[in-house]
C-alpha positions in Angstrom: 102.9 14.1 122.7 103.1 11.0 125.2 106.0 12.6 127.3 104.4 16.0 127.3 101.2 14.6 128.6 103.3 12.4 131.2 105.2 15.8 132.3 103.4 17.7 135.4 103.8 20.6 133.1 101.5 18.9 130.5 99.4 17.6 132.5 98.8 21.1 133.9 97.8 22.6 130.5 95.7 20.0 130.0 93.9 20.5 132.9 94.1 24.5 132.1 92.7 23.9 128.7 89.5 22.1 129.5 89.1 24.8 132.7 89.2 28.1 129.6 86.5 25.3 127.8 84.1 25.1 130.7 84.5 28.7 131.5 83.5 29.5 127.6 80.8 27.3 127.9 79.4 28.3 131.1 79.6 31.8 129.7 77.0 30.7 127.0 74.8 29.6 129.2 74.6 31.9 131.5 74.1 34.6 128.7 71.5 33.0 127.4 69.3 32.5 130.6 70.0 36.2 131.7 68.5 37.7 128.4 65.5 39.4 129.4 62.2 37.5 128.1 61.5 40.9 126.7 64.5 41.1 124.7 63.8 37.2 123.2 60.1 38.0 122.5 61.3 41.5 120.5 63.9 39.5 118.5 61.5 36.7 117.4 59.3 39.6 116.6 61.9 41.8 114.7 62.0 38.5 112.7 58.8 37.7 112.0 58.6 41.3 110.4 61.3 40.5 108.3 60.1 37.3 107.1 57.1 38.8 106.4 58.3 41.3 103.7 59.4 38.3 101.9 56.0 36.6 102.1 54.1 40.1 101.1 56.3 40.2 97.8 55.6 36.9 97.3 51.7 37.4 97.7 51.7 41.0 95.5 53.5 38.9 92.5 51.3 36.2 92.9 47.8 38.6 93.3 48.6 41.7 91.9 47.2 43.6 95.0 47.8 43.5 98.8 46.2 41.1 101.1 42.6 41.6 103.3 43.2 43.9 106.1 43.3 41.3 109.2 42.1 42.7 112.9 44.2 42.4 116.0 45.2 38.8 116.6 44.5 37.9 119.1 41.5 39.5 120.0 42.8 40.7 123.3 46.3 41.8 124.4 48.1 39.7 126.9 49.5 41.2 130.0 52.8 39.9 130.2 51.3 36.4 129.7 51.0 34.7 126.8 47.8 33.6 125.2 46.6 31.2 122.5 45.7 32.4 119.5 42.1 30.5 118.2 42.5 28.4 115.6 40.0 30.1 113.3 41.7 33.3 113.8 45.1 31.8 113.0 43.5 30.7 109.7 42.6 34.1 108.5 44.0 34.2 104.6 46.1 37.2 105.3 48.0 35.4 108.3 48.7 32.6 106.0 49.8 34.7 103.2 52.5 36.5 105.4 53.5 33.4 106.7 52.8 34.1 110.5 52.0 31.0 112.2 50.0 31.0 115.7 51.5 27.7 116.6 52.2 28.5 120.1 50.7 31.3 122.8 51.8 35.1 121.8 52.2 37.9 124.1 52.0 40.1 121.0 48.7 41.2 119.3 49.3 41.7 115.5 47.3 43.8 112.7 47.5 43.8 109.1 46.2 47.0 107.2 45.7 47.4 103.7 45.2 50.6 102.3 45.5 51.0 98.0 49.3 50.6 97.7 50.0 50.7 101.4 50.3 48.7 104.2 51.0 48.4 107.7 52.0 45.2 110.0 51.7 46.4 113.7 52.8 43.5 116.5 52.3 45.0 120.0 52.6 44.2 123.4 52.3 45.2 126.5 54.9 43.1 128.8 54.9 45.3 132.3 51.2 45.8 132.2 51.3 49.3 132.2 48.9 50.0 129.5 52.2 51.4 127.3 52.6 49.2 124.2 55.8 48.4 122.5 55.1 48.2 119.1 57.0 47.0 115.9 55.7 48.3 112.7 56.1 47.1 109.5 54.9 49.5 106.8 55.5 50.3 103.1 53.7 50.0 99.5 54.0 49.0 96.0 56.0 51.3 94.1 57.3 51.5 90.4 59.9 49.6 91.8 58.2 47.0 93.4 57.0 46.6 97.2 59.3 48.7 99.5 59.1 48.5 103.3 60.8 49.2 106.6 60.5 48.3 110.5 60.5 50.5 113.2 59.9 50.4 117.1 58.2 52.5 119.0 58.5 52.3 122.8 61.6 49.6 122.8 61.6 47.9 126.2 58.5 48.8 127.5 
């Protein structure tokens, strides 16, 4: 190892190596600060949906019924720009039951609906201020099998 290292020829792999590292790295980086604040925001959604059918089960076992029908949180839908959600509307039982936490400013607005066996989590958003919303739906039911439910997007990008 000691006379490959003191060979030019060794040395020169060396240095080659830790170039192909830096490049990888740089690569990471420059991946991650190119993703489109868009495309973050949608993922965190997309995951907040899916953590939420866990928390629904959960709450139906527990209950034996859906939770309360929540309004649009918050009140108003951000252009763009996120806003702070109010503390008293972060509280609502329903948010807390479906485990989505308000702790920072949202650019989505999100509704919970409750209808018998049904229900329907809507998180929408309006990022280019067009007055088109993207919207992620979560919707299902209580079944004889249990709670079922699915996501879909409507207006991806927008």
């Amino acid at each position: 190892m000691k006379a490959l290292l003191g060979s030019t020829l060794g040395k020169a792999t060396l240095v080659g190596l830790v170039i192909v590292i830096l490049g990888v790295i740089a690569r990471q980086v420059y991946d991650q600060a190119t993703i489109p604040e868009e495309k973050r925001r949608s993922t965190e959604v997309e995951g907040l949906l899916s953590d939420s059918v866990g928390a629904l089960k959960d709450y139906v076992e527990k209950h034996g019924a859906l939770p309360p029908s929540a309004g649009w949180t918050p009140a108003e839908i951000a252009c763009g720009e996120p806003v702070p959600v109010p503390p008293e509307a972060a509280a609502h039982e329903t948010w807390v039951a479906l485990g989505v936490r308000f702790e920072a400013s949202t650019t989505f607005q999100y509704r919970f609906r409750a209808r018998g066996d049904d229900f329907e989590l809507l998180a929408r958003a309006d990022n280019d201020c067009d007055g088109v919303h993207q919207v992620h739906k979560l919707t299902g039911g209580k079944n004889w099998s249990g709670l079922g439910a699915r996501i879909q997007v409507d207006n991806p990008g927008e």
